[in-house]
The first five atom37 places (N, CA, C, CB, O) and aatype in JSON, in Angstrom:
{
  "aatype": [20, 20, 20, 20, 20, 20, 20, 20, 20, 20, 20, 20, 20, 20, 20, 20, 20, 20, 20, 20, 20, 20, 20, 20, 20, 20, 20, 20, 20, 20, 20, 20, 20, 20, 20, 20, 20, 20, 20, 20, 20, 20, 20, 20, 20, 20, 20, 20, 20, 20, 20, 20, 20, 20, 20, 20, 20, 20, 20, 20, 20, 20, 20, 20, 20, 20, 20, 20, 20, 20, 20, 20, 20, 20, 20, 20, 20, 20, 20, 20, 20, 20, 20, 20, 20, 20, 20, 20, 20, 20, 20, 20, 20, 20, 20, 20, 20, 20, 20, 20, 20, 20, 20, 20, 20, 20, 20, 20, 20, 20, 20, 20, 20, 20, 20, 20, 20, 20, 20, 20, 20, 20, 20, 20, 20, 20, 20, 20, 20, 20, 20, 20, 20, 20, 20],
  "atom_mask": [
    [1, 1, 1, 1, 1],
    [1, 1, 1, 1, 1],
    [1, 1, 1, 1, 1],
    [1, 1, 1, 1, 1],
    [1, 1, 1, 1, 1],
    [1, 1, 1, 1, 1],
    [1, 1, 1, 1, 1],
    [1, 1, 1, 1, 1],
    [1, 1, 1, 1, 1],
    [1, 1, 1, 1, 1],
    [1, 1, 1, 1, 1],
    [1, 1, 1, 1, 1],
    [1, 1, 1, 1, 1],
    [1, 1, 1, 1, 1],
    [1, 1, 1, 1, 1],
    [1, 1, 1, 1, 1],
    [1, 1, 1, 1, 1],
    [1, 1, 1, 1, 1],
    [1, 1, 1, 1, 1],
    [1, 1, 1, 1, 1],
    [1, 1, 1, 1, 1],
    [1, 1, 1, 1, 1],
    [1, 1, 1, 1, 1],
    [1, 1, 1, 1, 1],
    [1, 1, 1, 1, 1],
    [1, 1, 1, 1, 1],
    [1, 1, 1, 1, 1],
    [1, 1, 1, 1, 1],
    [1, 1, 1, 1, 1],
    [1, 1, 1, 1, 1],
    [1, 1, 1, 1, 1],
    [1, 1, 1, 1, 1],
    [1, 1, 1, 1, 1],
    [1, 1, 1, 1, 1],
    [1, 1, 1, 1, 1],
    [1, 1, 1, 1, 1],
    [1, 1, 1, 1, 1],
    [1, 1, 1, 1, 1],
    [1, 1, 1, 1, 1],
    [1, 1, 1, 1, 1],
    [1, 1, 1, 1, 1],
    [1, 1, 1, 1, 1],
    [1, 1, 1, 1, 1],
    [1, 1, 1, 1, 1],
    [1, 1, 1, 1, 1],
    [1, 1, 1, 1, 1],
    [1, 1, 1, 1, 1],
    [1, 1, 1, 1, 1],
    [1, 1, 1, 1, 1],
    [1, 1, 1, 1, 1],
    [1, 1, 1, 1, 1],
    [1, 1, 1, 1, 1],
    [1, 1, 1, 1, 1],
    [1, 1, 1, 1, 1],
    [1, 1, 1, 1, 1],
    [1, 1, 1, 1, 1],
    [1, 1, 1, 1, 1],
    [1, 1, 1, 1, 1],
    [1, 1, 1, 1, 1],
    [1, 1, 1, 1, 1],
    [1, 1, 1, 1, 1],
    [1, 1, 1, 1, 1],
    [1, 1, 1, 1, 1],
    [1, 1, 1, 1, 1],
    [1, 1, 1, 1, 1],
    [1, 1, 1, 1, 1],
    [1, 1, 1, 1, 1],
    [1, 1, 1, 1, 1],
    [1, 1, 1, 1, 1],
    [1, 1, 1, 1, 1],
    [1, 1, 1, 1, 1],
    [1, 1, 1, 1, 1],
    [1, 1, 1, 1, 1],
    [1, 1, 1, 1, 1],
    [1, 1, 1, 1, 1],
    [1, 1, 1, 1, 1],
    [1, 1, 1, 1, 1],
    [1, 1, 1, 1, 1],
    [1, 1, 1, 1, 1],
    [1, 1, 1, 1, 1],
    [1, 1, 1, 1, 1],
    [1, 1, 1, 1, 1],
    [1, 1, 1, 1, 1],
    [1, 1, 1, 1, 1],
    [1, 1, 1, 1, 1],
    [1, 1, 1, 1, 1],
    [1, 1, 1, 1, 1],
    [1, 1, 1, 1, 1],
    [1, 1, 1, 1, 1],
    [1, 1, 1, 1, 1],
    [1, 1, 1, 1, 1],
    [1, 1, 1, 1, 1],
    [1, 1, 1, 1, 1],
    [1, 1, 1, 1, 1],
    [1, 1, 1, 1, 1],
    [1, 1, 1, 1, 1],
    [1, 1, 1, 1, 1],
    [1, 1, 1, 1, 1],
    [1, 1, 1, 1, 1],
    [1, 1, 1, 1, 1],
    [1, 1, 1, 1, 1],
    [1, 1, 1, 1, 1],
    [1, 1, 1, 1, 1],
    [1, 1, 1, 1, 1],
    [1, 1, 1, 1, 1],
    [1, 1, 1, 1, 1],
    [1, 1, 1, 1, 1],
    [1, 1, 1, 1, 1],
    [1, 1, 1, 1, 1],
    [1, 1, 1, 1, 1],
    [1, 1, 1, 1, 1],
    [1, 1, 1, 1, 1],
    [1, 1, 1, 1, 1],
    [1, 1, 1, 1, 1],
    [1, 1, 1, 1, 1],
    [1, 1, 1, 1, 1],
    [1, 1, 1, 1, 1],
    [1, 1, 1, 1, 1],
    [1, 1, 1, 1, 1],
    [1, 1, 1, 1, 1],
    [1, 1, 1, 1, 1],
    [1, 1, 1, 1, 1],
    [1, 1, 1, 1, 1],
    [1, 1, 1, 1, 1],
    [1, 1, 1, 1, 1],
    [1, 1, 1, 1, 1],
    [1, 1, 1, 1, 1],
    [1, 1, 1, 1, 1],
    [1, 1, 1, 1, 1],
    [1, 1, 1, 1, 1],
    [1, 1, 1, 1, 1],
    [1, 1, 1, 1, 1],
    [1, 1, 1, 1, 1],
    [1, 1, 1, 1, 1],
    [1, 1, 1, 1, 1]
  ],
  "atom_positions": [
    [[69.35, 164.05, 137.02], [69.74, 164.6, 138.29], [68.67, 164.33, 139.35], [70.02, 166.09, 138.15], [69.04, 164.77, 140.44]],
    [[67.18, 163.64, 139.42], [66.3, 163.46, 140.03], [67.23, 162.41, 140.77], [64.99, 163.22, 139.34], [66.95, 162.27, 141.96]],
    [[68.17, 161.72, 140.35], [68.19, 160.66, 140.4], [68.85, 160.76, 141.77], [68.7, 159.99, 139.28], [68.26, 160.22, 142.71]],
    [[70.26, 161.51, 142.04], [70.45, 162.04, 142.83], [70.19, 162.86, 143.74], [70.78, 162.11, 142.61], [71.02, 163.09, 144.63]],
    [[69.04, 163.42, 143.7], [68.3, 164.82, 144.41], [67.42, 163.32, 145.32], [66.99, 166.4, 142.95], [67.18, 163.62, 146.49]],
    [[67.08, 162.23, 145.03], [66.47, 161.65, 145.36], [67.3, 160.58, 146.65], [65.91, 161.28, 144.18], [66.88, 160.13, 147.72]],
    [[68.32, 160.48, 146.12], [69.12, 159.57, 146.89], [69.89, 160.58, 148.22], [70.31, 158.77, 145.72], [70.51, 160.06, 149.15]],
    [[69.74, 161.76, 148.08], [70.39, 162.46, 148.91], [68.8, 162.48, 149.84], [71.24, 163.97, 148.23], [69.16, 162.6, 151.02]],
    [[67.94, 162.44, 149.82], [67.06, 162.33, 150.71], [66.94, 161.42, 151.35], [66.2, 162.5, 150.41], [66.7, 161.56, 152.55]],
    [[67.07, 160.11, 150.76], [66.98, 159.4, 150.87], [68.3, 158.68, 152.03], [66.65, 159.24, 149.72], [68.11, 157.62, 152.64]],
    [[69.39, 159.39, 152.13], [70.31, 159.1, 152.53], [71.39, 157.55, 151.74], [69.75, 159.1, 153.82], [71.84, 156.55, 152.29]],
    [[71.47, 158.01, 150.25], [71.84, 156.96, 149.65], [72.97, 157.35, 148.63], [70.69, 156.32, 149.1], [73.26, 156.6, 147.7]],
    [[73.69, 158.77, 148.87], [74.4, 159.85, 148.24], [75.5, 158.65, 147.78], [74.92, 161.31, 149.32], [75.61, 158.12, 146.68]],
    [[76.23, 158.43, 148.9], [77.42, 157.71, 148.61], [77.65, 156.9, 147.46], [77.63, 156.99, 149.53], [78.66, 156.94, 146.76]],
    [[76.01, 155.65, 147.2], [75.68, 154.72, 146.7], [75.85, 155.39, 145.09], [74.33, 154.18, 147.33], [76.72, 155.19, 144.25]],
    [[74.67, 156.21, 145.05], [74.49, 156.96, 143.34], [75.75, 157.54, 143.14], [73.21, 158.37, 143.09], [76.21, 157.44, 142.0]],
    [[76.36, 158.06, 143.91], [77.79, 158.43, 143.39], [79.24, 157.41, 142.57], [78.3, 158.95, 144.69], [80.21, 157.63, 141.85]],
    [[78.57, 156.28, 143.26], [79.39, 155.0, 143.04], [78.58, 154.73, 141.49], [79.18, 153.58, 144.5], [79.23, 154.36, 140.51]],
    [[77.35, 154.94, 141.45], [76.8, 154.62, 140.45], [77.14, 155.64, 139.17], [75.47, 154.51, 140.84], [77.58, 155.1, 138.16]],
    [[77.01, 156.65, 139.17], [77.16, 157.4, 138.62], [79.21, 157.35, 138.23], [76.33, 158.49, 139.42], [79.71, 157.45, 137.11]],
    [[79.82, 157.18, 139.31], [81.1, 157.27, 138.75], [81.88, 155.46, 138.11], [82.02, 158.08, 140.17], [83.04, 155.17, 137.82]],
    [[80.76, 154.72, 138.11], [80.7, 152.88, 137.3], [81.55, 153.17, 136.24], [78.93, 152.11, 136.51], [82.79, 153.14, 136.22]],
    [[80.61, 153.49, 135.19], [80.71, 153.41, 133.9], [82.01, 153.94, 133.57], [79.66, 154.04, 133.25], [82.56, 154.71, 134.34]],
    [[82.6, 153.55, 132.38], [84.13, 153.92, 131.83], [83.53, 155.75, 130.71], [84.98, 151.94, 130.36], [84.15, 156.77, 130.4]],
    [[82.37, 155.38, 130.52], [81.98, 156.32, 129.34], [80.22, 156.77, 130.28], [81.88, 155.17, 127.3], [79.46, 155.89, 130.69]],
    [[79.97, 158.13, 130.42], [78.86, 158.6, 131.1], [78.63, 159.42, 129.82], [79.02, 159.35, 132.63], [79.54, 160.0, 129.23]],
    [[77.26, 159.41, 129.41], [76.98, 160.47, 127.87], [76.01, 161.44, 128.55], [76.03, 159.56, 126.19], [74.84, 161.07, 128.51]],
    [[76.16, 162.17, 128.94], [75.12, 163.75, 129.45], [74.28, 164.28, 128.09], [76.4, 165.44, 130.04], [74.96, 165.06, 127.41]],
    [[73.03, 164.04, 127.59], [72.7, 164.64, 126.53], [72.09, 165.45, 126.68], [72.28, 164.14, 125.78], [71.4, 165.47, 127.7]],
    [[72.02, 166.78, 125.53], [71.07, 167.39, 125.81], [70.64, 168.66, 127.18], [70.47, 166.36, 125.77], [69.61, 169.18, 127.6]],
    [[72.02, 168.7, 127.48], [72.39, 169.98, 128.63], [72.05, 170.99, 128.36], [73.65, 170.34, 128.96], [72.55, 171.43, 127.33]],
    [[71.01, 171.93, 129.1], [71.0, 172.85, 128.66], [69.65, 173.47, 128.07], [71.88, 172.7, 128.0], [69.43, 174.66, 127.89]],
    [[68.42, 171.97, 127.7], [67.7, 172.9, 126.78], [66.53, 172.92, 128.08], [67.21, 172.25, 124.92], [65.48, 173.48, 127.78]],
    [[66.62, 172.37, 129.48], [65.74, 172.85, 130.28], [66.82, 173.5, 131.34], [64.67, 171.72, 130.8], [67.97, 173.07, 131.26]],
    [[66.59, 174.36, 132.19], [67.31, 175.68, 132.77], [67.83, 174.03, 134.51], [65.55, 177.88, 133.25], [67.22, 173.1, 135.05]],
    [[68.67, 174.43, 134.58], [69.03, 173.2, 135.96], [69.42, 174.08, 137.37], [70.76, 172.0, 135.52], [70.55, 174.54, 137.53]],
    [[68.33, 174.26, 138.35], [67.98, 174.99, 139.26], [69.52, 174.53, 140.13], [66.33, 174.65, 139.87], [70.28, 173.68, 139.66]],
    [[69.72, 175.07, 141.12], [70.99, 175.45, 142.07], [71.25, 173.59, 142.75], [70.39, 177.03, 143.66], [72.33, 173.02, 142.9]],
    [[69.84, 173.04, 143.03], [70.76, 171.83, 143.38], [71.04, 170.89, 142.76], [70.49, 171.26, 144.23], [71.68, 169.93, 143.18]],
    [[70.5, 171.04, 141.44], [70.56, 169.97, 140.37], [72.14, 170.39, 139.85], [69.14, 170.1, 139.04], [73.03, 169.63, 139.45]],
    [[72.17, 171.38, 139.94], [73.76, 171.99, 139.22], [74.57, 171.47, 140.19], [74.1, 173.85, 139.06], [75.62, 170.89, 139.91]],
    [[74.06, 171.68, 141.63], [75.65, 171.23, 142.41], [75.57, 169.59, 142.39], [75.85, 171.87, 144.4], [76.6, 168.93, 142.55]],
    [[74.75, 169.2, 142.25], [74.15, 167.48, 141.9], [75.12, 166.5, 140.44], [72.02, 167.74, 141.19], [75.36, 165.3, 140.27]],
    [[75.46, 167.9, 139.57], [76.2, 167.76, 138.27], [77.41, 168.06, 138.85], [75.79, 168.69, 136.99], [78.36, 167.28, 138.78]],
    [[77.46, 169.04, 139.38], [78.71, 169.06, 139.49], [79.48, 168.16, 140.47], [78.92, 170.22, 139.68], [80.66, 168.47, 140.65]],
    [[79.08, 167.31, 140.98], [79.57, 166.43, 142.23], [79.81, 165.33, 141.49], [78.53, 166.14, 143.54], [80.87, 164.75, 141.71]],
    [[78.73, 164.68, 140.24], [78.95, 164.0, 139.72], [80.34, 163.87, 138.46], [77.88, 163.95, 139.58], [81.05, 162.98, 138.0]],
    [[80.18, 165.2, 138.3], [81.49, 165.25, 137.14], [83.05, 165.61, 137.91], [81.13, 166.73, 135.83], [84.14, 165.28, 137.45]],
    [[82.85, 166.26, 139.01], [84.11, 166.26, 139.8], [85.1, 164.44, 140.18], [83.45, 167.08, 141.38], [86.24, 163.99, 140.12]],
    [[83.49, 163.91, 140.62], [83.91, 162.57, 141.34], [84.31, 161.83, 139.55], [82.22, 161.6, 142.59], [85.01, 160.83, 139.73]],
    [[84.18, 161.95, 138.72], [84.62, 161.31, 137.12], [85.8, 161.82, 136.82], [83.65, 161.69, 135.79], [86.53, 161.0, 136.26]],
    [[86.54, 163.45, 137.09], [87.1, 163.91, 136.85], [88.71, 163.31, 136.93], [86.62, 164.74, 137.31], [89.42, 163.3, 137.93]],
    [[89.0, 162.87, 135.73], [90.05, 162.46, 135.06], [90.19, 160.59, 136.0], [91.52, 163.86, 135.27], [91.08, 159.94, 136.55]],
    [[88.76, 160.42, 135.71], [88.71, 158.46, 136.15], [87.74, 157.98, 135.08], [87.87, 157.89, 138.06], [87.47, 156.8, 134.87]],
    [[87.26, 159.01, 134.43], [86.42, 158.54, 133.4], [85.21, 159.35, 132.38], [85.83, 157.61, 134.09], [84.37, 160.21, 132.62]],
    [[85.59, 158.58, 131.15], [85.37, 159.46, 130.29], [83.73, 160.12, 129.8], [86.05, 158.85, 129.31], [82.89, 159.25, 129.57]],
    [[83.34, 161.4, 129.67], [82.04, 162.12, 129.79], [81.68, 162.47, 127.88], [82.33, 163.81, 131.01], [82.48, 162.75, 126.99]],
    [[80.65, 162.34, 127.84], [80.27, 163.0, 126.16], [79.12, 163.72, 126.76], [79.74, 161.72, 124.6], [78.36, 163.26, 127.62]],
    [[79.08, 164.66, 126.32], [78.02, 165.85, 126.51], [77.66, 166.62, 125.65], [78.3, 166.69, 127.31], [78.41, 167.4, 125.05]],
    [[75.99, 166.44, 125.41], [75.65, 167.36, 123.96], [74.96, 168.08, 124.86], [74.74, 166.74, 122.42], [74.47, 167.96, 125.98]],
    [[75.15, 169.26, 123.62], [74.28, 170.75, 123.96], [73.99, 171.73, 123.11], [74.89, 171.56, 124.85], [74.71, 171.83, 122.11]],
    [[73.13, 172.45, 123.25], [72.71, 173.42, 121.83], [73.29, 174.77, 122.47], [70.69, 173.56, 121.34], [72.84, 175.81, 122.0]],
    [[73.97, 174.83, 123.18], [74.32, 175.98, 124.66], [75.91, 176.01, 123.9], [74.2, 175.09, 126.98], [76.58, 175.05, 123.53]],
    [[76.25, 177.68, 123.8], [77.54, 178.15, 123.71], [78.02, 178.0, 125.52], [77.54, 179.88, 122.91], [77.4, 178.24, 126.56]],
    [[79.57, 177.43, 125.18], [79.82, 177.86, 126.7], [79.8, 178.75, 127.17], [80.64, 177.72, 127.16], [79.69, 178.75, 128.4]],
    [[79.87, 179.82, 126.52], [79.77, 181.81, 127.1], [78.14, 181.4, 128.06], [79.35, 183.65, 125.01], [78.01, 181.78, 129.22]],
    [[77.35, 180.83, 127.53], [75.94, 180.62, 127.96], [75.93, 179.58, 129.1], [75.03, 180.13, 126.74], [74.79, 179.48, 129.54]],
    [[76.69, 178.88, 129.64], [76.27, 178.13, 130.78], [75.87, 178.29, 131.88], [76.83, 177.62, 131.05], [75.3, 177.39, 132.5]],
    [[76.14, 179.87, 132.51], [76.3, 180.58, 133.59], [74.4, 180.39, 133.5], [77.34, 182.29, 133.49], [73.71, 179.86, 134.37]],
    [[73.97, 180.91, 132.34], [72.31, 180.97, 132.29], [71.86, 179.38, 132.43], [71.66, 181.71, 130.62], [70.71, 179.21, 132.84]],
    [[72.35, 178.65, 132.23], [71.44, 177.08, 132.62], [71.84, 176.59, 133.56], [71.46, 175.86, 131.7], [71.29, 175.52, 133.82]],
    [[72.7, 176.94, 134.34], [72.89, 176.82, 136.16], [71.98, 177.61, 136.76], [74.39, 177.35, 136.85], [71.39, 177.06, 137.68]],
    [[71.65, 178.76, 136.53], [71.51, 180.09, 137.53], [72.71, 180.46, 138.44], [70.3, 179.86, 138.58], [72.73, 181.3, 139.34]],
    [[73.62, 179.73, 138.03], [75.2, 180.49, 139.0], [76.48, 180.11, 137.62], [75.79, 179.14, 141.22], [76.57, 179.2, 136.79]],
    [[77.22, 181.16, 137.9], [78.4, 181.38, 136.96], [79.25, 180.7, 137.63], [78.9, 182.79, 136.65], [79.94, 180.03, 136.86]],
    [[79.65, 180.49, 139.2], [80.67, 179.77, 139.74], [80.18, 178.33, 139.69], [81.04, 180.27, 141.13], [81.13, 177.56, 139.82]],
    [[79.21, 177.81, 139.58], [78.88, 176.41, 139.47], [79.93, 176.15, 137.73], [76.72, 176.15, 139.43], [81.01, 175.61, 137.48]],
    [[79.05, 176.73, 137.03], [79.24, 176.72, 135.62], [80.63, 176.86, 135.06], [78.49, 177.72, 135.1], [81.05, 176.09, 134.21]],
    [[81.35, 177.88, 135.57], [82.59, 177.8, 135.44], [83.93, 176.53, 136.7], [82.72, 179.46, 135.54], [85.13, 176.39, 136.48]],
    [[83.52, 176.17, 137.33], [84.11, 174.67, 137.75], [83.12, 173.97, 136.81], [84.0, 174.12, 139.59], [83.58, 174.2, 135.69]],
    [[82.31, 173.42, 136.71], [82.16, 172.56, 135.65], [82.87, 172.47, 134.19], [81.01, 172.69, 135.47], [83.55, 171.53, 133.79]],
    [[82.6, 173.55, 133.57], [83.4, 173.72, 132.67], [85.08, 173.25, 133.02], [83.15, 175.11, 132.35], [85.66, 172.76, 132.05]],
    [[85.69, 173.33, 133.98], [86.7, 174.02, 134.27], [87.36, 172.08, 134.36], [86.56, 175.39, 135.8], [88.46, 171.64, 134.01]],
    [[86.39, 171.48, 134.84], [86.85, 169.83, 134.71], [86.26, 169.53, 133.38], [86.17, 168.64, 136.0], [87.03, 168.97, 132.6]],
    [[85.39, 169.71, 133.06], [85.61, 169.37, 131.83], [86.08, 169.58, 130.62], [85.08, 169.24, 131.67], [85.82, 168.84, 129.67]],
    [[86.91, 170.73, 130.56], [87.31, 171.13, 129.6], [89.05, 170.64, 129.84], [86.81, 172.67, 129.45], [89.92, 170.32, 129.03]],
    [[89.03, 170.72, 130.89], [90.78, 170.42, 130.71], [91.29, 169.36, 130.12], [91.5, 170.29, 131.91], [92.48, 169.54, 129.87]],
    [[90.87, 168.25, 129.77], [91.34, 166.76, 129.08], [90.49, 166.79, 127.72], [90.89, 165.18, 130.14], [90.5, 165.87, 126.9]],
    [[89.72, 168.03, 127.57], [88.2, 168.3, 126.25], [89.21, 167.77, 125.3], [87.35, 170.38, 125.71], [90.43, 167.86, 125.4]],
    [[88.26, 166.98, 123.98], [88.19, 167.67, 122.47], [86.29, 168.14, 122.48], [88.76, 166.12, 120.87], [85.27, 167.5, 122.76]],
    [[86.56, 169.67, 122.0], [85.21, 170.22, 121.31], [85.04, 170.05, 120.4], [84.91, 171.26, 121.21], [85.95, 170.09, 119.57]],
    [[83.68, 169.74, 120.04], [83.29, 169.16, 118.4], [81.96, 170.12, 118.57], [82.93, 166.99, 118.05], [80.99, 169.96, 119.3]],
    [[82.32, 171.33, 117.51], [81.12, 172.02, 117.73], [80.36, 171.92, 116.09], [81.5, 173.72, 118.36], [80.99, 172.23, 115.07]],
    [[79.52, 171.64, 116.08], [78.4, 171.12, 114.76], [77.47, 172.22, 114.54], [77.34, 169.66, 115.12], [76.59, 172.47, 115.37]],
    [[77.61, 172.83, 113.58], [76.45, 173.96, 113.5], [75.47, 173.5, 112.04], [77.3, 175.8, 113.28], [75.62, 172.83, 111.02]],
    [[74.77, 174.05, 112.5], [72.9, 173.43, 111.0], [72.24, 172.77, 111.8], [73.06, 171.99, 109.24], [72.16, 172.7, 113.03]],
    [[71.6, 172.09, 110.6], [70.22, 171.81, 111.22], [70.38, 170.48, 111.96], [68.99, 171.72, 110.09], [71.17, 169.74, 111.37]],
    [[69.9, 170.0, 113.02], [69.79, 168.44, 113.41], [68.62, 167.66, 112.61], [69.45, 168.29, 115.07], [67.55, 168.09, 112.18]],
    [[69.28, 166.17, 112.54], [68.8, 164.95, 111.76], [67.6, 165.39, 112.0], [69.14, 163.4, 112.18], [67.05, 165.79, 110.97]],
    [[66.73, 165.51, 113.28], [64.82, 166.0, 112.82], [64.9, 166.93, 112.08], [63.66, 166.62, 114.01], [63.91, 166.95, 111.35]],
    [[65.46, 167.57, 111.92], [64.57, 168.84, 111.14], [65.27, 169.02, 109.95], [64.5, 170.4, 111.95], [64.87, 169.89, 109.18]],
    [[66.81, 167.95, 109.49], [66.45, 167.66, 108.09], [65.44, 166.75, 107.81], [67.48, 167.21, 107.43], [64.59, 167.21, 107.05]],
    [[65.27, 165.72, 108.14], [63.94, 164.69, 108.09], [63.11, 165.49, 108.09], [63.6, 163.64, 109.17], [62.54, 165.33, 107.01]],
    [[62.38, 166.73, 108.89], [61.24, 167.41, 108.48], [61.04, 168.43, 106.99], [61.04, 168.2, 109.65], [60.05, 168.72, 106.31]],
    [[62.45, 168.78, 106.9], [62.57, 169.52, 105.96], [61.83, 168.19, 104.49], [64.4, 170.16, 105.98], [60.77, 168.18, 103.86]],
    [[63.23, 167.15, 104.53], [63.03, 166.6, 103.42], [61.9, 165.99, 103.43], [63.94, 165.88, 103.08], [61.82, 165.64, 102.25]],
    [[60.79, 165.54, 104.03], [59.16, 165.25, 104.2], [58.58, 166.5, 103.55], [58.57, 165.08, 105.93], [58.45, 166.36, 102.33]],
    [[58.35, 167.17, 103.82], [58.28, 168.94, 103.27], [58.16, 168.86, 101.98], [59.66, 170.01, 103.53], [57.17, 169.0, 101.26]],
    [[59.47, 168.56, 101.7], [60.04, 168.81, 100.18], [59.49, 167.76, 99.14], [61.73, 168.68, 100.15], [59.27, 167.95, 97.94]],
    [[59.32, 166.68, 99.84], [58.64, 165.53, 99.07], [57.16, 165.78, 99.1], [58.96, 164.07, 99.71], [56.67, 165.59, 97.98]],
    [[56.01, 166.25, 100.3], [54.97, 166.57, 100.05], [54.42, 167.78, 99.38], [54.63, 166.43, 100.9], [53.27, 167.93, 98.95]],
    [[55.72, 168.87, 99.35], [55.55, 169.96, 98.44], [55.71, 169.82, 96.97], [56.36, 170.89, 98.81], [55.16, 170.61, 96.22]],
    [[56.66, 168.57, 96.39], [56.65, 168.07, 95.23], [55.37, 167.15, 94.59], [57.76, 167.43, 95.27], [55.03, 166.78, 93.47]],
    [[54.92, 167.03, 95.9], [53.56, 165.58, 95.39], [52.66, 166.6, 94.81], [52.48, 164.4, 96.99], [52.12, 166.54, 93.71]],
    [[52.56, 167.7, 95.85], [51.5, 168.41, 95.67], [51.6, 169.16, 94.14], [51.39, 169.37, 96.9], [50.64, 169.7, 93.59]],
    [[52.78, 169.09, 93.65], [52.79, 169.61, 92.02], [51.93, 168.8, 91.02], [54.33, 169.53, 91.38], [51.17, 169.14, 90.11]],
    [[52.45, 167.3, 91.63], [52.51, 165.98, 90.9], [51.98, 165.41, 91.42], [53.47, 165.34, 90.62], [52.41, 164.26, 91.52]],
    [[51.0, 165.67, 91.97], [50.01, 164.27, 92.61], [50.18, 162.76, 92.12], [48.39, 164.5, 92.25], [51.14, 162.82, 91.35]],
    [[49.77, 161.55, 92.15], [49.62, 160.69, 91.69], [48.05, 160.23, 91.09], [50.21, 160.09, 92.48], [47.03, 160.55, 91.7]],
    [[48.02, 159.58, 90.07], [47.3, 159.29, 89.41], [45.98, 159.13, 90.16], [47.79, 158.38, 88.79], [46.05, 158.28, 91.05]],
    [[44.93, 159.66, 90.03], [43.67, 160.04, 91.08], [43.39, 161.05, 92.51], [43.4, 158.82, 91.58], [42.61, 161.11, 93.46]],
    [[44.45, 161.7, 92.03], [45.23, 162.71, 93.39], [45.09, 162.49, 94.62], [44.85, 164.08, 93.53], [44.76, 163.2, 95.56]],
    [[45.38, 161.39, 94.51], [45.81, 160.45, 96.08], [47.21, 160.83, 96.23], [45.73, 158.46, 96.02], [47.82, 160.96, 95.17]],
    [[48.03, 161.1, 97.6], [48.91, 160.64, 97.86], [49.19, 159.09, 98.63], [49.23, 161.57, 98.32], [48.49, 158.54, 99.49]],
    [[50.33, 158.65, 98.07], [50.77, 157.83, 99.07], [51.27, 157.8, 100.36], [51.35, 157.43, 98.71], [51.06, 158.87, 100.93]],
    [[51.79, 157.07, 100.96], [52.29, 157.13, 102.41], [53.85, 157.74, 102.27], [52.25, 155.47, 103.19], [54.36, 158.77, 102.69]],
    [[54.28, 156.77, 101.59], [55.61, 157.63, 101.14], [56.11, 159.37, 100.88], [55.78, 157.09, 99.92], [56.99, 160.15, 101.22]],
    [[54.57, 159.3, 99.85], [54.72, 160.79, 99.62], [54.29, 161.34, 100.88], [53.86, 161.38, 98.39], [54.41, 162.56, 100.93]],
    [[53.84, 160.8, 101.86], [53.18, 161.97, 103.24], [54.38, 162.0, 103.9], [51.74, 161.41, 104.5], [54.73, 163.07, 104.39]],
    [[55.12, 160.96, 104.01], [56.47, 160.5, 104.91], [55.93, 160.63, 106.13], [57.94, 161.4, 104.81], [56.28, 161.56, 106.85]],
    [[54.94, 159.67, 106.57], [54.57, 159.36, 107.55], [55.85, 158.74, 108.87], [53.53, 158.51, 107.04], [56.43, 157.67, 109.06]],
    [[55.85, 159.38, 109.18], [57.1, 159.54, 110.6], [57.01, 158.15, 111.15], [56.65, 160.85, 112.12], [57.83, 157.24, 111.3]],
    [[55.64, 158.32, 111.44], [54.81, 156.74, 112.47], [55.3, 155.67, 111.96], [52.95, 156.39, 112.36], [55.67, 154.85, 112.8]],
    [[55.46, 155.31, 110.67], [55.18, 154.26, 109.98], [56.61, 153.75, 109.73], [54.3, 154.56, 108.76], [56.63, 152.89, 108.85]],
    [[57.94, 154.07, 110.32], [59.29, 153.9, 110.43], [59.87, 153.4, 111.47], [59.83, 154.85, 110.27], [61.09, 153.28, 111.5]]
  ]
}
């Protein structure tokens, strides 16, 4: 949303809007886990109005919709947003853990097993550390 907060200063609104409404498929990730102050929200919401039923949006979030009202700071932003995007929706709601933190788990589990079973001179290997870096 800088992206736009930027072009509206800039006097280039029209342009990013064109940009923003291009693509056949726009993926929004990740909504939600920093709080989106009053003009960044109406900044979203201009952008998803102008898409609204011309093209298709994927949007992840760790945010119940009951909770959106709190990552706008306004409930009427939040509810028109919702309100285009939900009308053409399928929800795919996924609950557990995400791919990092099984990967952290199962690193865990393998260095908590080494540590039973060390290897021969109680070295571990790299494998057994599951060095993240090294992938």
């Amino acid at each position: 949303m800088a992206r736009t907060s930027r072009a509206a200063l800039e006097g280039r609104w029209q342009t990013t809007m064109c940009f923003w409404n291009g693509p056949q498929l726009l993926v929004i990730d990740e909504l939600g886990y920093l709080p989106m102050p009053g003009e960044a929200a109406g900044h979203l919401f201009q952008v998803i109005s102008r898409r609204y039923e011309h093209g298709s949006i994927i949007l992840t979030t760790n945010r119940g919709i009951a909770s959106w009202g709190e990552i706008f700071d306004d409930s009427t932003v939040a509810a028109a947003i919702l309100d285009r995007l939900l009308h053409h929706a399928t929800v795919l709601q996924i609950d557990g853990d995400s791919y990092r933190m099984r990967g952290h788990r199962a690193r865990l589990a393998t260095l908590r097993a080494s540590l039973n079973h060390p290897a021969e001179g109680g070295e571990f290997s790299r494998s057994q550390l599951g060095n993240s870096h090294d992938r």
